[in-house]
N, CA, C and O atoms as a printed pandas DataFrame, in Angstrom:
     atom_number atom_name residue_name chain_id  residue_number  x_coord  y_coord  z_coord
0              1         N          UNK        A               1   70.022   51.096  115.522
1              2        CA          UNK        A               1   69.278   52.322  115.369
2              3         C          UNK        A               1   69.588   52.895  113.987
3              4         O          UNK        A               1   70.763   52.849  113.623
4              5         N          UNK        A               2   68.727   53.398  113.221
5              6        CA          UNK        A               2   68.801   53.941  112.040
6              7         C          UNK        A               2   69.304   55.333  111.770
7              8         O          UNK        A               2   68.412   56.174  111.887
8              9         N          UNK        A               3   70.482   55.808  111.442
9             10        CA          UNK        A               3   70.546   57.181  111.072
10            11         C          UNK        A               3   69.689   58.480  111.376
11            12         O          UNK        A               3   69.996   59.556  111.890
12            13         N          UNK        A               4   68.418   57.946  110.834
13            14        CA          UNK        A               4   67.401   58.957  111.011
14            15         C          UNK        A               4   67.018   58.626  112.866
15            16         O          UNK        A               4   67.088   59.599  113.617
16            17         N          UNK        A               5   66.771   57.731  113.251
17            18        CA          UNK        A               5   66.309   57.932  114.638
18            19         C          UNK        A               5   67.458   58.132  115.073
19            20         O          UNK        A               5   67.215   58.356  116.259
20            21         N          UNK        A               6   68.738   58.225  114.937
21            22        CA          UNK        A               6   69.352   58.476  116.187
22            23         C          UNK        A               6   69.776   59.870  115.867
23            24         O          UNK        A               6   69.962   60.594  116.846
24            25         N          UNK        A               7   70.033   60.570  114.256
25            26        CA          UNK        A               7   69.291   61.978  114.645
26            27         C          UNK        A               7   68.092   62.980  115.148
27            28         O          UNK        A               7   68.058   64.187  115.384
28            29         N          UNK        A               8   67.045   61.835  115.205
29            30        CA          UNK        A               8   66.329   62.281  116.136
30            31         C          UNK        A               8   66.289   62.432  117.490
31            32         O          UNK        A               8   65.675   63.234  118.194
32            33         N          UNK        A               9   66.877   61.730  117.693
33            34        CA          UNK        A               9   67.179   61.092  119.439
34            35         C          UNK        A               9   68.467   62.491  119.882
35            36         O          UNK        A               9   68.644   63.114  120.928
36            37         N          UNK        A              10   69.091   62.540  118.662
37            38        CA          UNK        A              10   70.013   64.046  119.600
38            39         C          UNK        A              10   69.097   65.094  119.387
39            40         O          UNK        A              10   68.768   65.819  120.326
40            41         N          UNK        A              11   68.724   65.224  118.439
41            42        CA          UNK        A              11   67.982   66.317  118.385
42            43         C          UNK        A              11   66.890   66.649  119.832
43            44         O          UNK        A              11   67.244   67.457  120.691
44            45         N          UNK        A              12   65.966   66.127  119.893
45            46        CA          UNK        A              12   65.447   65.900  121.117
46            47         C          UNK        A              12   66.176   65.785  122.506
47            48         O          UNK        A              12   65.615   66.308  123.468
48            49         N          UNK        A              13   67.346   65.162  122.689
49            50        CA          UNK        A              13   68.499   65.639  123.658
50            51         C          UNK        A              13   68.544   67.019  123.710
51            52         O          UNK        A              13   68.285   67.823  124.605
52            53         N          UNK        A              14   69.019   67.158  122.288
53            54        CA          UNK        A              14   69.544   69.327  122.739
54            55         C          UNK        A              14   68.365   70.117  122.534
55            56         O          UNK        A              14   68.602   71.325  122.529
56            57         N          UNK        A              15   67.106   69.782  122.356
57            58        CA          UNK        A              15   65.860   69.994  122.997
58            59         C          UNK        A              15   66.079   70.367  124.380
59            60         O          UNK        A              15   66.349   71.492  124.801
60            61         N          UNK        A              16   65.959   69.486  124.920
61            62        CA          UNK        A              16   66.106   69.165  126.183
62            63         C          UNK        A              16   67.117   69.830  127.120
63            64         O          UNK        A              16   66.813   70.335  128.201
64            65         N          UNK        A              17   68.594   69.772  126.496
65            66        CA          UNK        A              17   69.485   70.561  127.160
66            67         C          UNK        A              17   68.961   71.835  127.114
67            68         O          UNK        A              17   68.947   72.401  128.207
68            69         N          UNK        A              18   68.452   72.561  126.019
69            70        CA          UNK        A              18   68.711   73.943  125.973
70            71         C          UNK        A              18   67.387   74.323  127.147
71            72         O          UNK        A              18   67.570   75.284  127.894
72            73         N          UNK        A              19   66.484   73.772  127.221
73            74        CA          UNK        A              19   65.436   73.940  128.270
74            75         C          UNK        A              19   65.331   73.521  129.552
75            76         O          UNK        A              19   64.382   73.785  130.290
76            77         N          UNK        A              20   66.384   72.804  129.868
77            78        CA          UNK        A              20   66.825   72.490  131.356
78            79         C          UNK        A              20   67.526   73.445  132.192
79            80         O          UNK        A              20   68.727   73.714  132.191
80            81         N          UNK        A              21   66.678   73.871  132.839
81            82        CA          UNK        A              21   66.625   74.833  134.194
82            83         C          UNK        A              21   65.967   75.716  133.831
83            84         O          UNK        A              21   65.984   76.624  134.661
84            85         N          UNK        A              22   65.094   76.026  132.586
85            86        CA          UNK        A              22   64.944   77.908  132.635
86            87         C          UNK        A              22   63.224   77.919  133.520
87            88         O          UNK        A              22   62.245   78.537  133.101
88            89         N          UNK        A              23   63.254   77.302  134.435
89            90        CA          UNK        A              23   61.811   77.137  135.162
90            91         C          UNK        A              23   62.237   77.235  136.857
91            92         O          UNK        A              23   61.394   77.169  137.751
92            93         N          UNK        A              24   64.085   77.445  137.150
93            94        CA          UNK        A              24   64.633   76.977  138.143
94            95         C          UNK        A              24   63.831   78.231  139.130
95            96         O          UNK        A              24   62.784   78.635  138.622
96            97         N          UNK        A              25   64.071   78.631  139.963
97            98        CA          UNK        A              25   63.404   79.554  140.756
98            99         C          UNK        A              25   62.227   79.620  140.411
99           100         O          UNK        A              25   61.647   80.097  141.386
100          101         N          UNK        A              26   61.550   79.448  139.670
101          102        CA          UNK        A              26   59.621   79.937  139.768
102          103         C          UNK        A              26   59.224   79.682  140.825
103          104         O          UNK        A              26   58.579   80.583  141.361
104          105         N          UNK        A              27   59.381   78.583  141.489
105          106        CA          UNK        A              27   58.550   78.115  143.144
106          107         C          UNK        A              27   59.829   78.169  143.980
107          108         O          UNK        A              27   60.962   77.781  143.696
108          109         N          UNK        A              28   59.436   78.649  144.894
109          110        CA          UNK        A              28   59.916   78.894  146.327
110          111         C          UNK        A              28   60.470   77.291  146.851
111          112         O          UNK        A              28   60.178   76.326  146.145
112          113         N          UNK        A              29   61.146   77.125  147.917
113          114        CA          UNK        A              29   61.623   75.965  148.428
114          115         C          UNK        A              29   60.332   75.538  149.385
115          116         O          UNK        A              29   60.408   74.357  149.724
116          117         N          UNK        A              30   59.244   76.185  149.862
117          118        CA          UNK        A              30   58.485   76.074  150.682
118          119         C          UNK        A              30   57.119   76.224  149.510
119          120         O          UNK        A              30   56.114   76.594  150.118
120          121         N          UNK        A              31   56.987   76.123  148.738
121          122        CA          UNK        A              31   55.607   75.993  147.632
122          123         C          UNK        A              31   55.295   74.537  147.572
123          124         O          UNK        A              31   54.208   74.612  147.000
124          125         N          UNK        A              32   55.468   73.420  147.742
125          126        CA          UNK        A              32   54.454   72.691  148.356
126          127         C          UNK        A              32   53.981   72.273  149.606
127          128         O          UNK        A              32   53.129   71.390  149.704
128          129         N          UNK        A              33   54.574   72.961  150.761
129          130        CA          UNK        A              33   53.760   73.103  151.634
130          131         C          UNK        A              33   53.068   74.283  152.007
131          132         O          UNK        A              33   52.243   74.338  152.920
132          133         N          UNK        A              34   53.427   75.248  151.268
133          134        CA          UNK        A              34   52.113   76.027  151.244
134          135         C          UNK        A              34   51.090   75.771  150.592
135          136         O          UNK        A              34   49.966   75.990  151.045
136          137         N          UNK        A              35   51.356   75.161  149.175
137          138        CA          UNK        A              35   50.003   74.336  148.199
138          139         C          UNK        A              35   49.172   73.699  149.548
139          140         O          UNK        A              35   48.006   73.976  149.833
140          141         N          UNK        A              36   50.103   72.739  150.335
141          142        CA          UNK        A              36   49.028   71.870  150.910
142          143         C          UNK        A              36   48.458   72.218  152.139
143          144         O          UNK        A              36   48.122   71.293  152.879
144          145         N          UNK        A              37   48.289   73.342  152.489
145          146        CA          UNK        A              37   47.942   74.163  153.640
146          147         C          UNK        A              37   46.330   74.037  153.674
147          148         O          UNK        A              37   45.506   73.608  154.482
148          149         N          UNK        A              38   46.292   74.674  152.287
149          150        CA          UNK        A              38   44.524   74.391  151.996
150          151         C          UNK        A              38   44.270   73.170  151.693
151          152         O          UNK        A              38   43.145   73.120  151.197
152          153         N          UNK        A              39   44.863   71.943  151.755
153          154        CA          UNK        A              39   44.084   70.625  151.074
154          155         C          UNK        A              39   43.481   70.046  152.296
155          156         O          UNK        A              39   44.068   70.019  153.378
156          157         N          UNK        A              40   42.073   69.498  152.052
157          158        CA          UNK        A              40   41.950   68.736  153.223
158          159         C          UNK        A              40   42.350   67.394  153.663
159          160         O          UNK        A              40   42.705   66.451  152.956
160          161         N          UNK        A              41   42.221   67.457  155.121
161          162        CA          UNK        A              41   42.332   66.377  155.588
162          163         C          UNK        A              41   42.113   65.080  155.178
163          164         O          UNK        A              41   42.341   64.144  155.944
């Protein structure tokens, strides 16, 4: 791997770290079976 890609490759890691979880609670433990309440049969 070349210098440059594998500073890319962390970079994009701590991308990643710093945005892992901040979405944690938005849906309920029961939001896809309420999604699929209305889908049909």
């Amino acid at each position: 791997m070349t210098p440059a890609r594998a500073i890319a490759v962390a970079d994009r890691r701590g991308s990643l770290r710093a945005c892992a979880g901040n979405q944690r609670g938005t849906y309920g433990a029961d939001y896809l079976e309420r999604l699929r309440e209305d889908w049909p049969l």
